[in-house]
C-alpha positions as CSV (number, residue, x, y, z in Angstrom):
1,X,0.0,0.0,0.0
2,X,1.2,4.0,-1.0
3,X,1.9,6.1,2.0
4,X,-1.1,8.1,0.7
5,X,-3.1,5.5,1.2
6,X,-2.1,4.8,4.9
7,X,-2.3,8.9,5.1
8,X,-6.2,8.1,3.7
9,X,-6.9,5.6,6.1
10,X,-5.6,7.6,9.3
11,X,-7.4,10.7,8.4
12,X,-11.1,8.4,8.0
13,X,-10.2,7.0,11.3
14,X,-9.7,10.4,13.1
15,X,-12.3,12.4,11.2
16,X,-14.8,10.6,13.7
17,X,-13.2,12.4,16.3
18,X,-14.5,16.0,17.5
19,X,-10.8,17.0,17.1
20,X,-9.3,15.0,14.5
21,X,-6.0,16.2,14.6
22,X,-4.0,18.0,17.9
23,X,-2.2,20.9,17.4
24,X,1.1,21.0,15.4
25,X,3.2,21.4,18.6
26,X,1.7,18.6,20.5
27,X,1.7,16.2,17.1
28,X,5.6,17.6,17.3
29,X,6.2,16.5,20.4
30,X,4.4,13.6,20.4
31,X,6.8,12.4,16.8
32,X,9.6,13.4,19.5
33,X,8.8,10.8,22.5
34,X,8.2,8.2,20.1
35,X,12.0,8.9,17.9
36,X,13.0,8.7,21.9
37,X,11.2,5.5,23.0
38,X,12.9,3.8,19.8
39,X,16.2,5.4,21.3
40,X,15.9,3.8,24.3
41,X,15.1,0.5,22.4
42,X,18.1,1.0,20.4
43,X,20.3,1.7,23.0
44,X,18.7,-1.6,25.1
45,X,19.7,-3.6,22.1
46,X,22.4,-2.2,20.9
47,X,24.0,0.3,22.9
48,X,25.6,0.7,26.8
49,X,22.1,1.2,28.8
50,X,21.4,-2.3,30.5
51,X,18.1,-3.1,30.5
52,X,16.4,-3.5,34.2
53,X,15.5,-7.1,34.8
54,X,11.6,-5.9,35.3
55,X,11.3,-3.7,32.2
56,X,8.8,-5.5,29.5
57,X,11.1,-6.3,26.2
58,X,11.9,-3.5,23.4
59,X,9.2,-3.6,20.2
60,X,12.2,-1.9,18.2
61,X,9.4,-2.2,14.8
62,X,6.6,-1.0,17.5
63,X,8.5,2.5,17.8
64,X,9.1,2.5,14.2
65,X,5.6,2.4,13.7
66,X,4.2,4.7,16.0
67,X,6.6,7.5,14.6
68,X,5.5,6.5,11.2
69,X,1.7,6.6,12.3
70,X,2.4,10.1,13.8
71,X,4.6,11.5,11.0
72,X,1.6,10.8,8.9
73,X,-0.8,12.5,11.4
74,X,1.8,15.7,11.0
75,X,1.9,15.4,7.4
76,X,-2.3,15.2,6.9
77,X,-2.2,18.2,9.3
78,X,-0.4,20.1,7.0
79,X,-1.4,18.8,3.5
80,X,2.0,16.6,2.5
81,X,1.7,13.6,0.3
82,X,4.5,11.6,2.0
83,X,4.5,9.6,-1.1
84,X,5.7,12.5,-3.3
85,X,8.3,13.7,0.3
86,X,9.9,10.4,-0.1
87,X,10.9,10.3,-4.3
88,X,11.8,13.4,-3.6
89,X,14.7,12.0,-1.0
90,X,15.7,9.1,-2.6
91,X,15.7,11.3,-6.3
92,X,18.4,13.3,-3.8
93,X,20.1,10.1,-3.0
94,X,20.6,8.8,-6.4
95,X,21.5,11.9,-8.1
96,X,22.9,14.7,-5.6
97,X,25.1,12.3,-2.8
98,X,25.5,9.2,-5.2
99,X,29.2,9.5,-5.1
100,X,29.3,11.1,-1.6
101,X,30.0,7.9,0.3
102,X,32.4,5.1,-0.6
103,X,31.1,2.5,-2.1
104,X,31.8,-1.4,-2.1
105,X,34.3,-2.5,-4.4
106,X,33.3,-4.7,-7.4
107,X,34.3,-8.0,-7.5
């Protein structure tokens, strides 16, 4: 499925709400505590922070999608097709930065 359409099918869900959408600070901060919680997992699995014995395990894809679900929230608020954002990056990628990084020798 397009981003668009997931953008579609969040906005009929929350269009049943009195307030569909929360304010672009709050959906800001909100995208902020969830690029933290995945943080946290990260650092859990992967980094120096030992996990407490009682603390419930890491959902690493979880966090991924909650900042996904409220990037798309953000982006509904303010009118962005996220599938047009994203050829837009990756259209950067390819042409802009494709001989920025080194890349694998052939072979």
């Amino acid at each position: 499925m397009s981003l668009q359409k997931y953008q579609q099918e969040i906005d009929d869900w929350v269009q049943g709400y009195e307030k569909p959408y929360w304010s672009i600070w709050s959906q800001f901060a909100r995208l902020v505590e969830e690029v933290g919680e995945l943080g946290r997992a990260l650092n859990h699995e992967h980094g120096d922070k030992i996990k407490k014995a009682s603390e419930e395990p890491d959902d690493i894809a979880g966090e991924m999608g909650d900042i996904l679900f409220d990037l798309m929230c953000l982006a509904n608020t303010k009118g962005i097709n996220l599938d047009d954002a994203i050829k837009k990056v990756i259209n950067k990628a390819q042409t802009r930065d494709k001989d920025r990084f080194p890349k694998k020798a052939e072979g």
